[in-house]
C-alpha positions, 0 to 999 in steps of 0.5 A: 459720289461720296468722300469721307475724310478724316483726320486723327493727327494729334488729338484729332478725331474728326470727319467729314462726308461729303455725297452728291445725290443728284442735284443734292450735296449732303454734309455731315461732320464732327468728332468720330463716335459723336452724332454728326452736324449735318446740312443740305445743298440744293442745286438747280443742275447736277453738274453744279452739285459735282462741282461745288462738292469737289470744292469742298473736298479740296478745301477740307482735304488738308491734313486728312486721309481719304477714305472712299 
């Protein structure tokens, strides 16, 4: 699973990435055209992973577009 979002409302040009690999989430955010934040999360079971990514989907998912 990988979802992007983005939002560029007003003077915006942010993303951020969320893809689940297994029993790892990896992020990455930050200004579009800018080198990107990122972070890991490792998880014992891969259902947890799924989950905590979906979590993190809803709670960026105000005010971007969803894209993949």
């Amino acid at each position: 699973m990988e979802t992007v979002l983005i939002n560029t409302t007003g003077n915006h040009r942010k993303f951020y990435k969320v893809a689940v690999k297994g029993k790892t989430v990896e992020l990455s955010w930050g200004r579009i055209g800018n080198t990107p934040m990122t972070k890991t999360v490792r998880f014992d079971y891969k259902d947890s992973a799924e989950d905590w990514a979906a979590d993190k989907v809803d709670e960026k998912s105000t005010n971007a577009v969803t894209k993949g």
